[in-house]
Backbone atoms as SQL, in Angstrom:
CREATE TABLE atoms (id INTEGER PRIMARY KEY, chain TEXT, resi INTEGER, resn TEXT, atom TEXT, x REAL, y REAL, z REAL);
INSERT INTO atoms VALUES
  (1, 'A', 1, 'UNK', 'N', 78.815, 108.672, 104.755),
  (2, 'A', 1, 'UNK', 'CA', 78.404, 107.287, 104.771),
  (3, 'A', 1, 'UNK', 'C', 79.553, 106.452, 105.331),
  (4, 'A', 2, 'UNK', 'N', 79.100, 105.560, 105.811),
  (5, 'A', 2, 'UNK', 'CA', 80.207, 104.722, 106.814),
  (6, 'A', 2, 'UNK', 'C', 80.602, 103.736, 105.790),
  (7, 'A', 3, 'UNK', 'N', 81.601, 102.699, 105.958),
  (8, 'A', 3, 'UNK', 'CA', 82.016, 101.601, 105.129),
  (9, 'A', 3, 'UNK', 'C', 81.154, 100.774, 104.987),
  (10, 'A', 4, 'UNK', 'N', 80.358, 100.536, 106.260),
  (11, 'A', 4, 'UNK', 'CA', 79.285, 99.500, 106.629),
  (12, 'A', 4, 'UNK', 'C', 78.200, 99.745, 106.005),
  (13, 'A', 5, 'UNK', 'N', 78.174, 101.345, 105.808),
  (14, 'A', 5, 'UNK', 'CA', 76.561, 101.623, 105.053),
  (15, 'A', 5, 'UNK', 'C', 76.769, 101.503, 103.374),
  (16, 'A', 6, 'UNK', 'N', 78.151, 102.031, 103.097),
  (17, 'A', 6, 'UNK', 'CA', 78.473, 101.784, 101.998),
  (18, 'A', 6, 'UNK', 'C', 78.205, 100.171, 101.221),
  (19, 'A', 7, 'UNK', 'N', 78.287, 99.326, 102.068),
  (20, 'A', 7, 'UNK', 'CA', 78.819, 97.979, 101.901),
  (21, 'A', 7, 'UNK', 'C', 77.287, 97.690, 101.326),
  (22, 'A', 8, 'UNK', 'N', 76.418, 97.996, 101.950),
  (23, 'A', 8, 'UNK', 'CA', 74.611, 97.380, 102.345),
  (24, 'A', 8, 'UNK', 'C', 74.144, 98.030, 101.326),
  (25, 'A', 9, 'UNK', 'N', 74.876, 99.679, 100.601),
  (26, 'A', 9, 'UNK', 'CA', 74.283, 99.838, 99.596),
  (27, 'A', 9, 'UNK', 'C', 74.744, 99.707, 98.584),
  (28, 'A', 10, 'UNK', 'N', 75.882, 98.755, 98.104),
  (29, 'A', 10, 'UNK', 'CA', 76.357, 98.496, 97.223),
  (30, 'A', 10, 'UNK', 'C', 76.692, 97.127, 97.230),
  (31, 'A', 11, 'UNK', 'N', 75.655, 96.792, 97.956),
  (32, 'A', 11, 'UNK', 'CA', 75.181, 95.048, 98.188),
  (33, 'A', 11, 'UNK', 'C', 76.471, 94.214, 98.111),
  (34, 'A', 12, 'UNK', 'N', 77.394, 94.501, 99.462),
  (35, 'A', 12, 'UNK', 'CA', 78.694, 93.664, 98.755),
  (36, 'A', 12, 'UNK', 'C', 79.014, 93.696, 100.382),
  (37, 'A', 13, 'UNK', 'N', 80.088, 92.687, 101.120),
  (38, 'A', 13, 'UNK', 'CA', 80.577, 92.219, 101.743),
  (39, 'A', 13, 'UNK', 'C', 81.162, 93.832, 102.407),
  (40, 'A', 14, 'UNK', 'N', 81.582, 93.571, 103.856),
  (41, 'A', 14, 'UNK', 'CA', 82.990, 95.007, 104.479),
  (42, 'A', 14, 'UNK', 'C', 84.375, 94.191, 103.634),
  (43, 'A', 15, 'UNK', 'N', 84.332, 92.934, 104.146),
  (44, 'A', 15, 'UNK', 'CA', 85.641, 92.630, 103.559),
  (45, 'A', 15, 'UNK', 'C', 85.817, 92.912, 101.681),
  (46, 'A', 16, 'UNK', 'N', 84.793, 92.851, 101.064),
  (47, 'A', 16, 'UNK', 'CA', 85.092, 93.202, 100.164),
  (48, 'A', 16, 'UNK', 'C', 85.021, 94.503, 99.355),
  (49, 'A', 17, 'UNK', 'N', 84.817, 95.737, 100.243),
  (50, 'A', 17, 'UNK', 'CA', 85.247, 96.724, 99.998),
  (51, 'A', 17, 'UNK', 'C', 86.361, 97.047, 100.336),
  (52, 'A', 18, 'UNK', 'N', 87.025, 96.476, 101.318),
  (53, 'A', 18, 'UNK', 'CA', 88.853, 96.519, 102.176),
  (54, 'A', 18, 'UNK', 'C', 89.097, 95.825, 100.980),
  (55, 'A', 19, 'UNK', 'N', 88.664, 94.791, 100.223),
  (56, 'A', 19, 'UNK', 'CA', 90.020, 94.256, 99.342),
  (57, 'A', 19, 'UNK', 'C', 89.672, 95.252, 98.202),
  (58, 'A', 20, 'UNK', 'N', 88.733, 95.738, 98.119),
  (59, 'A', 20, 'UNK', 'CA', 88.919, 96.493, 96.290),
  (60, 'A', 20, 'UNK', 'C', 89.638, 98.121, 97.157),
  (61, 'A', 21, 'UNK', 'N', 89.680, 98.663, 98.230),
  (62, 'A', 21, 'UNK', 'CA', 90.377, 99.638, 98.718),
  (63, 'A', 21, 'UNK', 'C', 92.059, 99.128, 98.601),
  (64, 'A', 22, 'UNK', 'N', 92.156, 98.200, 98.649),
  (65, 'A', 22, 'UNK', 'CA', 93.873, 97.595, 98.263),
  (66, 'A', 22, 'UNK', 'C', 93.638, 97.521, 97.080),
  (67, 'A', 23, 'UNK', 'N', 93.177, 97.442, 96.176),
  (68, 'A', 23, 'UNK', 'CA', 93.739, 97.527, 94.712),
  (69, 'A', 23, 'UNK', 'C', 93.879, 98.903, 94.106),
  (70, 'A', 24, 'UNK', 'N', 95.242, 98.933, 93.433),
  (71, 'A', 24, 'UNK', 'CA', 95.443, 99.938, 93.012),
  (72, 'A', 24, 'UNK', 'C', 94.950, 101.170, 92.013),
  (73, 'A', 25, 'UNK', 'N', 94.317, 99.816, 91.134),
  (74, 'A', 25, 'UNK', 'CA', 93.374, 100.858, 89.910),
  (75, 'A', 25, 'UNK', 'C', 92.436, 100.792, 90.924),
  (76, 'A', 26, 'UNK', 'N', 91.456, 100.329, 91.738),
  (77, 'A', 26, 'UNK', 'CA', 90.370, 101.287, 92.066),
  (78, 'A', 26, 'UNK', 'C', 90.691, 102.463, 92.922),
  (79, 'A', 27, 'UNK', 'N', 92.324, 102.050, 93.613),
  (80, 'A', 27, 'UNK', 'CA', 92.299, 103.434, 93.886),
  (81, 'A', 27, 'UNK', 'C', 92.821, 104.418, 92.969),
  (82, 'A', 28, 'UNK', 'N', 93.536, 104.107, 92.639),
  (83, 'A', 28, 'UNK', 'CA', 93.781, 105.730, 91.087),
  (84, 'A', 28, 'UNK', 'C', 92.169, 106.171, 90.842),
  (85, 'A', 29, 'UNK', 'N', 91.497, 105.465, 90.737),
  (86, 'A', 29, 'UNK', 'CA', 89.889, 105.651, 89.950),
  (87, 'A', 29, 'UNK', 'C', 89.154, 106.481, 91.031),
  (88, 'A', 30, 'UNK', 'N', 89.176, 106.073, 92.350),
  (89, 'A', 30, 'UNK', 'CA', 89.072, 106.928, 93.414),
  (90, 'A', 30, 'UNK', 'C', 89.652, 108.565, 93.639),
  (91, 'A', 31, 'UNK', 'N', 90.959, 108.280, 93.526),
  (92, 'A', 31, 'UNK', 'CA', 91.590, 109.656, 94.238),
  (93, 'A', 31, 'UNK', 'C', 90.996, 110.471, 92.843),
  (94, 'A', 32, 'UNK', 'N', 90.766, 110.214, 91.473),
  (95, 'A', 32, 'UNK', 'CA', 90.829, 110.721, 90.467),
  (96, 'A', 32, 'UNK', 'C', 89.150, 111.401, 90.489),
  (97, 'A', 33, 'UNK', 'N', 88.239, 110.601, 90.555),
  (98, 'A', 33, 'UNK', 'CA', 87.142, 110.820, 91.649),
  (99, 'A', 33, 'UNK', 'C', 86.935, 111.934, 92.900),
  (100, 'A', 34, 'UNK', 'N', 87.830, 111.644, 93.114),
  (101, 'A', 34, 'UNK', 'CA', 87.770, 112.336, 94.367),
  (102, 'A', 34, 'UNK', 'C', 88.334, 114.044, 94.202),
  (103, 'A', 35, 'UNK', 'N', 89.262, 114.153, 93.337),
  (104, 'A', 35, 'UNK', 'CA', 89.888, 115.091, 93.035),
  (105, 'A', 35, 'UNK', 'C', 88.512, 116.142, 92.066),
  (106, 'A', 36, 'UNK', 'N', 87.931, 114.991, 91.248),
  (107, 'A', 36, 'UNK', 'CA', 86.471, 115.853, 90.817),
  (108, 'A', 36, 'UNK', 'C', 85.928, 116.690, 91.612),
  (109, 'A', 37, 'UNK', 'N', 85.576, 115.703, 92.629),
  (110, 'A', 37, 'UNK', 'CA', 84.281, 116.080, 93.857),
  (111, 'A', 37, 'UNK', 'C', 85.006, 117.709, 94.215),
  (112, 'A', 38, 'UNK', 'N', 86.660, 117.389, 95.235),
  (113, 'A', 38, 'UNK', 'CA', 87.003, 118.148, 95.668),
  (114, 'A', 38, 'UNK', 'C', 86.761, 119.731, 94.950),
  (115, 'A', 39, 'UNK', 'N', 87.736, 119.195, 94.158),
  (116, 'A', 39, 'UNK', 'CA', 87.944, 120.744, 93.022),
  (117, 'A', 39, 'UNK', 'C', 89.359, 120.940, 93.258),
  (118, 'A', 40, 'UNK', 'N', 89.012, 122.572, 93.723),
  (119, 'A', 40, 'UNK', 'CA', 90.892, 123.158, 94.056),
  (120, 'A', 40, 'UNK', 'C', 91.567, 123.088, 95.091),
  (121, 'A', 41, 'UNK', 'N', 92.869, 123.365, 95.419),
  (122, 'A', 41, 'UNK', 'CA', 93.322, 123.051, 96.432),
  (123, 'A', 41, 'UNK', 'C', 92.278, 123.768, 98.072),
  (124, 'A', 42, 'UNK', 'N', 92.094, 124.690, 97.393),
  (125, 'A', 42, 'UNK', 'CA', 91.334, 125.769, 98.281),
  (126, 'A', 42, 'UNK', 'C', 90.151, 125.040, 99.308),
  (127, 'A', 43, 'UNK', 'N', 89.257, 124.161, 98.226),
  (128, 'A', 43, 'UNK', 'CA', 88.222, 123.524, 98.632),
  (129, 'A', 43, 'UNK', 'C', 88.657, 121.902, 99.685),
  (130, 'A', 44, 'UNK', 'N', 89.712, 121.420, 99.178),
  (131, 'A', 44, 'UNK', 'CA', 90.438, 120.658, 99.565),
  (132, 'A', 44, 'UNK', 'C', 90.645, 120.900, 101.202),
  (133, 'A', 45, 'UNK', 'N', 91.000, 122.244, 101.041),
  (134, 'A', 45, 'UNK', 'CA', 91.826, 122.288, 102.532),
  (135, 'A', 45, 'UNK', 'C', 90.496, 122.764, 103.277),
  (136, 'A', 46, 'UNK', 'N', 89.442, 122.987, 102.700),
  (137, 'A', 46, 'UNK', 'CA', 88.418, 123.719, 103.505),
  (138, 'A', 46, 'UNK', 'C', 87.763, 122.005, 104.666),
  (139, 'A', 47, 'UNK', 'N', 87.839, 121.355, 103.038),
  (140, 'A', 47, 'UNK', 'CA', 87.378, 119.826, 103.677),
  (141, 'A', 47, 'UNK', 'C', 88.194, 119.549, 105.147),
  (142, 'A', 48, 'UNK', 'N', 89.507, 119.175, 104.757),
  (143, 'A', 48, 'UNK', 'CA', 90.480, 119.030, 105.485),
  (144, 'A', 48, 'UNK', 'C', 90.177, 119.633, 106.928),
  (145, 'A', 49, 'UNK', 'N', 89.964, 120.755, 107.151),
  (146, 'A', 49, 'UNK', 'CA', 89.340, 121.766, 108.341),
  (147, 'A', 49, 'UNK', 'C', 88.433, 121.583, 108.818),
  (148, 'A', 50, 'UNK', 'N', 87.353, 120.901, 107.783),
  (149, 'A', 50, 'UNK', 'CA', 86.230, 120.680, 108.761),
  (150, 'A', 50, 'UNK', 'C', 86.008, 119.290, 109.139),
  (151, 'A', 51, 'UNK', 'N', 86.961, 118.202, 108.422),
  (152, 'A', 51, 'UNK', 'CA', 87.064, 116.796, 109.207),
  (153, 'A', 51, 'UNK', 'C', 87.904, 117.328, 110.481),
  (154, 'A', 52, 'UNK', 'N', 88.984, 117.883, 110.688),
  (155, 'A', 52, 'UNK', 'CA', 89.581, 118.158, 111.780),
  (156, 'A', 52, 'UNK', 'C', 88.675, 118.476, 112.571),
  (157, 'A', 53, 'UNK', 'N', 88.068, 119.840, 112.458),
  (158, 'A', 53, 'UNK', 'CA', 87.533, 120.508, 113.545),
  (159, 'A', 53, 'UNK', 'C', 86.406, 119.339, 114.114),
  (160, 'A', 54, 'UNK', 'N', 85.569, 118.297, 113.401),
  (161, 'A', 54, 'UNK', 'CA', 84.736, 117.345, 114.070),
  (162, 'A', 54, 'UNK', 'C', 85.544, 116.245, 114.683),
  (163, 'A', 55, 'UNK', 'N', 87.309, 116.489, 114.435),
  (164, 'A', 55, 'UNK', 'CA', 87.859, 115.305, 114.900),
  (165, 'A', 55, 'UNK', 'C', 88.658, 115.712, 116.307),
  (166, 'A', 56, 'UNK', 'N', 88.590, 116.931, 116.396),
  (167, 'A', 56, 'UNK', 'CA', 89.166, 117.580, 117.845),
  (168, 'A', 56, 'UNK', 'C', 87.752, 117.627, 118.974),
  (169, 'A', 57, 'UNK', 'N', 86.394, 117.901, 118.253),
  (170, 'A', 57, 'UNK', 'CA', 84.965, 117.917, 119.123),
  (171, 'A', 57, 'UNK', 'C', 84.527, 117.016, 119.815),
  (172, 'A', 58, 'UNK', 'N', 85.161, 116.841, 121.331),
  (173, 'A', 58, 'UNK', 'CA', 84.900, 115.205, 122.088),
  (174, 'A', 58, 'UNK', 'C', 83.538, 115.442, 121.976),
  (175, 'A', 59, 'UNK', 'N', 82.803, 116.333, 121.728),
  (176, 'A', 59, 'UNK', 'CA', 81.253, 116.167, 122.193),
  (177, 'A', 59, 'UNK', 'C', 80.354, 115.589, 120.529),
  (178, 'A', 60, 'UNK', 'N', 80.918, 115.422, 119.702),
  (179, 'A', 60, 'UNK', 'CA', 80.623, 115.101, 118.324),
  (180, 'A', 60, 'UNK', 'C', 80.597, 113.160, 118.420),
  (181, 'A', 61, 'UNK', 'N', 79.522, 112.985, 117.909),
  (182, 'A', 61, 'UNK', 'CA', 79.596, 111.487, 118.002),
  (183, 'A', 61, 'UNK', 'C', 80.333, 110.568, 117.004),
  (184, 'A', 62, 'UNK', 'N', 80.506, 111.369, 116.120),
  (185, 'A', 62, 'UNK', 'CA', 81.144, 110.844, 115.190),
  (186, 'A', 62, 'UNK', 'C', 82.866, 111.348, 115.018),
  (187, 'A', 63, 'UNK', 'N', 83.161, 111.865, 116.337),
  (188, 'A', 63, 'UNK', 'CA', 84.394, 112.161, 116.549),
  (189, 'A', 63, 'UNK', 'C', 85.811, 111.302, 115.846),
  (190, 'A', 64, 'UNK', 'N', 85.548, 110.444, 116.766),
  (191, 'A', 64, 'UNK', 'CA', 86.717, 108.798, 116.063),
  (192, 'A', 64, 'UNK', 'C', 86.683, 109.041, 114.484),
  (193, 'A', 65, 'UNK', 'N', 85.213, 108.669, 113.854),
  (194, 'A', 65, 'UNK', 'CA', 85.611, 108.353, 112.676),
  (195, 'A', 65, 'UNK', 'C', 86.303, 109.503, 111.695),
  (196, 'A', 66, 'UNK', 'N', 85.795, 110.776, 112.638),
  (197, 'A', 66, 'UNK', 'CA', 85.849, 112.121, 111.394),
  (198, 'A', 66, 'UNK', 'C', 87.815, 111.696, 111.849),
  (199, 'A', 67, 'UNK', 'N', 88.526, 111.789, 112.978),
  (200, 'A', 67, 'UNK', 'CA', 89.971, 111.868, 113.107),
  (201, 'A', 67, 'UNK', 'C', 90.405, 110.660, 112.643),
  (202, 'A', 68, 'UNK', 'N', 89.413, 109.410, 112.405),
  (203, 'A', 68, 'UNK', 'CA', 90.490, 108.187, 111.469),
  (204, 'A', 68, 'UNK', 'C', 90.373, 109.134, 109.964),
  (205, 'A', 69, 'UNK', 'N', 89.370, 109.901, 109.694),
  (206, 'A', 69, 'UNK', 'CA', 89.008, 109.809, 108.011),
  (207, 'A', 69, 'UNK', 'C', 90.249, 110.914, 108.087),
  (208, 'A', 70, 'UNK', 'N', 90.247, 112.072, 108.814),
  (209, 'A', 70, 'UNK', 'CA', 91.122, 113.344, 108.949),
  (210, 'A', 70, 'UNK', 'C', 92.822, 112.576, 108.789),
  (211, 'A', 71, 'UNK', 'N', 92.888, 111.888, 109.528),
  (212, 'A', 71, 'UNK', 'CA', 94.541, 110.974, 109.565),
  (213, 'A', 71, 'UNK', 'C', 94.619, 110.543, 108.079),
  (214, 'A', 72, 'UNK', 'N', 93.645, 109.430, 107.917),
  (215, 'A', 72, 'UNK', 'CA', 94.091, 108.961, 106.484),
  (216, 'A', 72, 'UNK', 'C', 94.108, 109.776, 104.972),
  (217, 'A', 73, 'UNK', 'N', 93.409, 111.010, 105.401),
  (218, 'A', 73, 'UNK', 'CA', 93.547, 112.231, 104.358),
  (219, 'A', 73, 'UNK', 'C', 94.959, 112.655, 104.171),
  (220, 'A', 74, 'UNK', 'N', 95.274, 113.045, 105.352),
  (221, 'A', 74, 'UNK', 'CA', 96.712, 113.883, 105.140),
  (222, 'A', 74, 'UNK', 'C', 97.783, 113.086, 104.988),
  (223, 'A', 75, 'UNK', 'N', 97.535, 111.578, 105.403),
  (224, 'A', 75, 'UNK', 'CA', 98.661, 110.487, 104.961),
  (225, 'A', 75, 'UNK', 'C', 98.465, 110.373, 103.609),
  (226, 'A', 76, 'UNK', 'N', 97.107, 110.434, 102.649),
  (227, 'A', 76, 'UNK', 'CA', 97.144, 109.930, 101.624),
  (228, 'A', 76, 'UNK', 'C', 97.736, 111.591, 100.938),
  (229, 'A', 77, 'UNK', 'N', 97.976, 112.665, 100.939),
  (230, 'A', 77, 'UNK', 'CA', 98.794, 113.966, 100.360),
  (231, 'A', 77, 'UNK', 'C', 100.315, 114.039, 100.521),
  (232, 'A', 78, 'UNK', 'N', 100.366, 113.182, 101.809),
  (233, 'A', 78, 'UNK', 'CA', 101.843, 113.175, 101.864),
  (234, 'A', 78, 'UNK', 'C', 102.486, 113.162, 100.475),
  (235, 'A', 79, 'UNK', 'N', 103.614, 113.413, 100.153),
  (236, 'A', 79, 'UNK', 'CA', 104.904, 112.967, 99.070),
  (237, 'A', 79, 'UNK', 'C', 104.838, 111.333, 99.154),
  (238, 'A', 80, 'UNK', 'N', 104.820, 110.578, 98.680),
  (239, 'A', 80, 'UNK', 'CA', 105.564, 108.947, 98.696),
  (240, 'A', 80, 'UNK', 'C', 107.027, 109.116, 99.451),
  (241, 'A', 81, 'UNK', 'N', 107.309, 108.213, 99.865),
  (242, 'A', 81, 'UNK', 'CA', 108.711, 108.076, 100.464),
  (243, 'A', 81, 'UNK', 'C', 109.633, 107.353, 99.370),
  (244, 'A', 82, 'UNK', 'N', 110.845, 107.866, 99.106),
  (245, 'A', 82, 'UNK', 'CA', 111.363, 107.117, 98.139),
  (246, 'A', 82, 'UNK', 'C', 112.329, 106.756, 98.739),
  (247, 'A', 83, 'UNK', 'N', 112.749, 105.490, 98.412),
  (248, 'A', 83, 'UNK', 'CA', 114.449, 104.981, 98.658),
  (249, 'A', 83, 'UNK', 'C', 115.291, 105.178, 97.393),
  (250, 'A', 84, 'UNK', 'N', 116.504, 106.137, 98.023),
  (251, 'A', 84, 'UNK', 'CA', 117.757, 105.985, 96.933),
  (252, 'A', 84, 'UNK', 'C', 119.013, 105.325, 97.416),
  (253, 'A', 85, 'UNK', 'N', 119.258, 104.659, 96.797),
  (254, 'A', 85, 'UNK', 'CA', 120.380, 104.081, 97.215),
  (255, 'A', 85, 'UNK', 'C', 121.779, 104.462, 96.225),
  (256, 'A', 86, 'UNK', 'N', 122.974, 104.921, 96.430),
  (257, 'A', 86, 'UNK', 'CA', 123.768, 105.266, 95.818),
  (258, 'A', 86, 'UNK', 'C', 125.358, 104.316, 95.973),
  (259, 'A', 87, 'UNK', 'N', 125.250, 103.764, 94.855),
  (260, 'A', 87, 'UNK', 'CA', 126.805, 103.378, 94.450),
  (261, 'A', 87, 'UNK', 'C', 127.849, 103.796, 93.788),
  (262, 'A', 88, 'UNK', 'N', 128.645, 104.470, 94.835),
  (263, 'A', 88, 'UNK', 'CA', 129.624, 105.373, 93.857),
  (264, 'A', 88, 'UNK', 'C', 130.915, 104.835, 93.443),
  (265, 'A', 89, 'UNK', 'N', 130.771, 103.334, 93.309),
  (266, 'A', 89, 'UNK', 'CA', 131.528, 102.706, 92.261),
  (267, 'A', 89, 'UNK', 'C', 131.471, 101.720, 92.175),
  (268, 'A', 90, 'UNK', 'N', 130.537, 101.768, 90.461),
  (269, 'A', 90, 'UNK', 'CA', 130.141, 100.180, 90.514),
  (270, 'A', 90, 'UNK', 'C', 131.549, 99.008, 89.921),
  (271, 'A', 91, 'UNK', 'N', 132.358, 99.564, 89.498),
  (272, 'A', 91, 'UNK', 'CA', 133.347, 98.476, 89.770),
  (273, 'A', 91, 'UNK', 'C', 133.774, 97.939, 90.356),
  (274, 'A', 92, 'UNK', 'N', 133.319, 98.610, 92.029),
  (275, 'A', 92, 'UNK', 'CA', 134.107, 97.724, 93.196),
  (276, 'A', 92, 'UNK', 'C', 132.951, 96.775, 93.689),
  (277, 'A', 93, 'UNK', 'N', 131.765, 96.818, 93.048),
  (278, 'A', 93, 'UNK', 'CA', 130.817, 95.821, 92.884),
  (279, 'A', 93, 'UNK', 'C', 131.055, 94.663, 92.686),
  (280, 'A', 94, 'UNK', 'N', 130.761, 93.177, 93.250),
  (281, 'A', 94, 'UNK', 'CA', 131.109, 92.214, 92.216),
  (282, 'A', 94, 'UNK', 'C', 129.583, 91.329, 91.230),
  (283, 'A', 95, 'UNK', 'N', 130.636, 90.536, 90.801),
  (284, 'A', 95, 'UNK', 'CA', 129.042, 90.111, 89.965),
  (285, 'A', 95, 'UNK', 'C', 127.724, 89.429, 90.144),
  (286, 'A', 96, 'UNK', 'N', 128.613, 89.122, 91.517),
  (287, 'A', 96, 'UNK', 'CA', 127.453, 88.016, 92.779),
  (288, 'A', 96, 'UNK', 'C', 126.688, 88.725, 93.388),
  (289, 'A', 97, 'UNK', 'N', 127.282, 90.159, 94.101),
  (290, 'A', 97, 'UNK', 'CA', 126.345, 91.474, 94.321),
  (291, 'A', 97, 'UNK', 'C', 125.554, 92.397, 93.212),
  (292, 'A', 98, 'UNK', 'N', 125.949, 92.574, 91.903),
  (293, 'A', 98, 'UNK', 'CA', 125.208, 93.234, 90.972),
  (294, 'A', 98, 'UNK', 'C', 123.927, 92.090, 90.257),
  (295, 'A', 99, 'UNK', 'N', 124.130, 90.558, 90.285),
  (296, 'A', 99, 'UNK', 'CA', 123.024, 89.944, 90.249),
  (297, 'A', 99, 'UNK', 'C', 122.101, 90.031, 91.400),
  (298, 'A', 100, 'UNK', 'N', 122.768, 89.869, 92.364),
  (299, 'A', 100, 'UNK', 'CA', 121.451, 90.189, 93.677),
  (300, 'A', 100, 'UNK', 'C', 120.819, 91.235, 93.704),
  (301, 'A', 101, 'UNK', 'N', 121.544, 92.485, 93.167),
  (302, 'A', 101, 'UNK', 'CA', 120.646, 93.830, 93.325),
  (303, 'A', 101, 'UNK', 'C', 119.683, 93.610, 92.615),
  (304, 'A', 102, 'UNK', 'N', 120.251, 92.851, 91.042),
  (305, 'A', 102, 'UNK', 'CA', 118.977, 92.526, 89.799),
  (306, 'A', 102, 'UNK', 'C', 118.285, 91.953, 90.188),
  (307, 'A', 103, 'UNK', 'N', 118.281, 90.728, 90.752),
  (308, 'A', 103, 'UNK', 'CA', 117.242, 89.911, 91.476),
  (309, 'A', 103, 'UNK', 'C', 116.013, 90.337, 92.297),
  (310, 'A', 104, 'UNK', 'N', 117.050, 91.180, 93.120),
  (311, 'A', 104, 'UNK', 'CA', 116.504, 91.849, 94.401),
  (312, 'A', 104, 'UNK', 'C', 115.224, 93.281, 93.722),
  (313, 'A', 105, 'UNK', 'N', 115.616, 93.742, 93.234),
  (314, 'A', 105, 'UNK', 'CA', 114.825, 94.588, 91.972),
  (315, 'A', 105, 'UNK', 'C', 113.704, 94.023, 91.082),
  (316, 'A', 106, 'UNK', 'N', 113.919, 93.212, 90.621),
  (317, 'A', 106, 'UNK', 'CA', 113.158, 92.111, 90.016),
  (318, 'A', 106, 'UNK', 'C', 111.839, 91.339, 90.426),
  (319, 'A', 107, 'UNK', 'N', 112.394, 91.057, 91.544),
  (320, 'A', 107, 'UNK', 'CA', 111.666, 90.407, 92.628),
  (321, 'A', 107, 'UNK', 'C', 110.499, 91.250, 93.215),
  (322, 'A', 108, 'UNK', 'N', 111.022, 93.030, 93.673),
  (323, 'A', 108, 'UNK', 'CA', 109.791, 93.575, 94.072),
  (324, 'A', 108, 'UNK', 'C', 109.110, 94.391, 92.917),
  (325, 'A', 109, 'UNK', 'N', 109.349, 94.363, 91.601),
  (326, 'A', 109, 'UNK', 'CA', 108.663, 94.916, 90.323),
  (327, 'A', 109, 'UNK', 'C', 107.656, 93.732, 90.489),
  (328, 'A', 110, 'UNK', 'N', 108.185, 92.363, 90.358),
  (329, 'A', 110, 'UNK', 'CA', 106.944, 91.824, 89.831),
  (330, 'A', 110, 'UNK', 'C', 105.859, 90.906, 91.097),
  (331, 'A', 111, 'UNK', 'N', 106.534, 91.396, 92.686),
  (332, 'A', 111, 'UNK', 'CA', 105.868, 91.831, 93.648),
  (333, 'A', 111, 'UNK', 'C', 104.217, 92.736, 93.053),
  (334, 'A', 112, 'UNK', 'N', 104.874, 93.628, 93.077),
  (335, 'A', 112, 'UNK', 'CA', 104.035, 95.086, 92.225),
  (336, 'A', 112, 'UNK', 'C', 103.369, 94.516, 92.109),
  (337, 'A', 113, 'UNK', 'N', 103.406, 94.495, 90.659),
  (338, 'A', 113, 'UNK', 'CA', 102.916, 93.799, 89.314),
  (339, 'A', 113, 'UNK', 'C', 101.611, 92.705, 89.985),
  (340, 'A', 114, 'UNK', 'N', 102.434, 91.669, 90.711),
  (341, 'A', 114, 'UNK', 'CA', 101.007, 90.770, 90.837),
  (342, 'A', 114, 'UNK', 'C', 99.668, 91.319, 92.361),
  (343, 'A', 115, 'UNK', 'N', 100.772, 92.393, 92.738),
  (344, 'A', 115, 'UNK', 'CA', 99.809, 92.856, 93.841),
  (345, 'A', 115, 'UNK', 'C', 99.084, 94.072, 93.583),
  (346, 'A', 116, 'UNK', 'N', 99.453, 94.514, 92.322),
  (347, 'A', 116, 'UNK', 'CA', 98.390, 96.081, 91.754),
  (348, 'A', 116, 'UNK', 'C', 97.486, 95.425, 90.945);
């Protein structure tokens, strides 16, 4: 089912399936969902294979969408990217820089916070 068909049968706006796809609990509620449907890794990768193989088939009409859905699969398995940042001595820190880090920290928690 397409987004568009999705939208018509769940009587609701495209744009407002893009904004509940940005929120975070519906997506946990999704992948968690989704992980049902799937099952094991096994079945997973079988999926995986056969969005590819319709996303390599120029003669498949639904080519595009199967290689956007195939892309955003394997982006969404990736690892997360993490930033570490390491200070290997916070005494040579001063207190104008260890409030900014707090700040700076602070600032994208409750970023988060009002955007999950």
């Amino acid at each position: 089912m397409t987004m568009k068909e999705l939208a018509v049968d769940l009587g609701v706006s495209d744009r407002t399936l893009r904004d509940w796809k940005e929120r975070r609990e519906i997506r946990e509620v999704w992948e968690e969902q989704a992980k049902k449907v799937v099952g094991s890794p096994e079945r997973a990768q079988d999926v995986l294979e056969a969005m590819y193989q319709r996303a390599i088939d120029s003669t498949d009409a639904k080519q595009v969408q199967a290689a956007k859905l195939y892309l955003e699969a394997i982006e969404a398995i990736k690892p997360p990217t993490v930033e570490v940042r390491s200070v290997s001595d916070l005494a040579r820190v001063s207190d104008d820089e260890l409030q900014a880090m707090i700040a700076a920290t602070a600032g994208q928690m409750l970023e988060e916070r009002q955007n999950g």
